[in-house]
C-alpha positions as CSV (number, residue, x, y, z in Angstrom):
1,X,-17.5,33.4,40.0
2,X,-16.6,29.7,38.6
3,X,-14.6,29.2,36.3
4,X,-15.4,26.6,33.4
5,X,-13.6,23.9,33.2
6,X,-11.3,23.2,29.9
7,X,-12.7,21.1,27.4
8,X,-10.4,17.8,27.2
9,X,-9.2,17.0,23.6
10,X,-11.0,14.4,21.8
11,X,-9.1,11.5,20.5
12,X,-10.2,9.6,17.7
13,X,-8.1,6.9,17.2
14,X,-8.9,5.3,14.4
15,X,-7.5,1.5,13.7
16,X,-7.0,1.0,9.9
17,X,-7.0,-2.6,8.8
18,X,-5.0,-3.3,5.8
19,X,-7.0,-4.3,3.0
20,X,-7.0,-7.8,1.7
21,X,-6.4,-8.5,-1.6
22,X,-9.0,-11.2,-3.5
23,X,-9.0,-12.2,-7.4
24,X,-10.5,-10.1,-9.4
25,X,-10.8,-7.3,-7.1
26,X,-8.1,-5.4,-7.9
27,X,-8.9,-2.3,-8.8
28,X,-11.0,-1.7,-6.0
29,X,-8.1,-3.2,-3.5
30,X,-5.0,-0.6,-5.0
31,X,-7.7,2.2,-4.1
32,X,-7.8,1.0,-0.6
33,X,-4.4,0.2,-0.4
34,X,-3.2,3.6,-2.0
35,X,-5.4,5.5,1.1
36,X,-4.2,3.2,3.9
37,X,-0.7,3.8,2.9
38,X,-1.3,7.6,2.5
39,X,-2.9,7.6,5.9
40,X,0.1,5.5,7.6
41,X,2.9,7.3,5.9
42,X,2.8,9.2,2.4
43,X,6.3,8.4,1.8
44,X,5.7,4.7,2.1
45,X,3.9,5.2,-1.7
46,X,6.8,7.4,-3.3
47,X,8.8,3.6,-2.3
48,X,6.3,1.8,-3.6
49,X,5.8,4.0,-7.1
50,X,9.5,5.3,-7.4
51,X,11.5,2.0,-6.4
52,X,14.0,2.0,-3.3
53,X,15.8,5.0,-4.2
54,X,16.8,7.7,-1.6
55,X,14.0,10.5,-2.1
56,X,15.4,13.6,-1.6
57,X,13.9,16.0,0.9
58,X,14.7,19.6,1.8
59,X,14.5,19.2,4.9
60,X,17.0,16.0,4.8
61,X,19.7,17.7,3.0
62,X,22.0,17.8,5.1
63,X,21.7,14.1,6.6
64,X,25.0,12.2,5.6
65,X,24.2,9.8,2.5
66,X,24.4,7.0,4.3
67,X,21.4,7.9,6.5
68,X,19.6,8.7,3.9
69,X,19.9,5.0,2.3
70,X,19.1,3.5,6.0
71,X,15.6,4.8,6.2
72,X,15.3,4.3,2.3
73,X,16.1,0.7,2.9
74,X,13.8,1.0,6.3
75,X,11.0,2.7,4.4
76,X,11.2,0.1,1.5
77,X,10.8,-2.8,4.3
78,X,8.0,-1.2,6.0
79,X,5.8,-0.7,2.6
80,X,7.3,-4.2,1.7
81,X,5.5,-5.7,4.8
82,X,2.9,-4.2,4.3
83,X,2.0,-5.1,0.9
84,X,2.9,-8.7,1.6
85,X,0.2,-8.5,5.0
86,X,-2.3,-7.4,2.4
87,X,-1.9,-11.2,0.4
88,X,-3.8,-14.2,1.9
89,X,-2.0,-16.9,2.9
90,X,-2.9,-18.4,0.1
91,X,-1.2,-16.2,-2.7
92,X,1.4,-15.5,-0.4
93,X,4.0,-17.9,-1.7
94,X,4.0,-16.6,-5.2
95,X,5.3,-13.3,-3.7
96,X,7.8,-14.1,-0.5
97,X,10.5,-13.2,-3.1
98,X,9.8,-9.6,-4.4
99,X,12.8,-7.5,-3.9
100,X,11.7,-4.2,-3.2
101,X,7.7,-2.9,-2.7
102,X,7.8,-1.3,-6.2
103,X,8.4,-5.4,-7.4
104,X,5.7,-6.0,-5.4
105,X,3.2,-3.6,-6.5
106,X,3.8,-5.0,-9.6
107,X,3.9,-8.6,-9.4
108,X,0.2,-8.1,-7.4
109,X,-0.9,-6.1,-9.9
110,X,-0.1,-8.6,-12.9
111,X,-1.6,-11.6,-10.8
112,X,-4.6,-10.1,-9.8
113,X,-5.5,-7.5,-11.9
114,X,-5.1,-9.3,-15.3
115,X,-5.0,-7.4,-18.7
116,X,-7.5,-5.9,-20.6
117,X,-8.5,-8.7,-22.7
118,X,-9.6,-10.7,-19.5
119,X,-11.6,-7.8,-17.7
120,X,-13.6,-7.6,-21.0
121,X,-14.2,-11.8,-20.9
122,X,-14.8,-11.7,-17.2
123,X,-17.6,-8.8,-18.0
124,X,-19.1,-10.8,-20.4
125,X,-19.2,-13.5,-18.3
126,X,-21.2,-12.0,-16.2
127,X,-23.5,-10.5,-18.9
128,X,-24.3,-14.3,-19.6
129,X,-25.0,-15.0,-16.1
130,X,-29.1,-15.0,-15.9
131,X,-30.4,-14.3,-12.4
């Protein structure tokens, strides 16, 4: 009799790159970003969409308070430098001050995402454009 041997466990290690944000693309870029942060850790984006505050968990309960604001403050840093990896150097100036991620977030989304009234321009734009 032979015995069969075990199948080892596949790894699949996947590296992520953080995606780079470019003007106009920004739409397209918070999609990416939202999934990259999802993948790396989901309570990176409650930061991100809920401020720095100390998000409660069951499971956390019964941590002293002062833990919980350590890896709130911890979390907030780690979604803060991430954001901020995702900005060319070229951009990056305009946002080495942002307080927290949620700022951030924000402050990307008003410099590269624009309003309405410039998508619309920006589509006509293109319209005009004769190839």
């Amino acid at each position: 009799m032979s015995e069969t041997e075990p199948i080892p466990p596949t790894s699949s290690v996947t590296a992520l790159r953080i995606p780079m944000i470019n003007k106009g693309e920004y739409d397209l870029w918070s999609i990416k970003m939202r999934q990259y942060i999802a993948i790396t850790d989901h309570i990176l984006w409650d930061i991100i969409t809920n401020g720095d505050q100390a998000t409660t968990d069951p499971a956390s309960s019964s941590a002293p308070k002062t833990s919980l604001a350590a890896n709130a403050r911890r979390n907030n840093e780690k979604a803060l430098n991430i954001l901020l990896s995702a900005i060319s150097d070229r951009h990056l100036l305009s946002f080495h001050d942002a307080a927290d991620a949620r700022t951030l977030w924000s402050a990307i989304k008003a410099r590269f995402g624009g309003n309405e009234a410039s998508k619309k321009m920006q589509k006509n734009l293109l319209k005009q454009i004769d190839y």
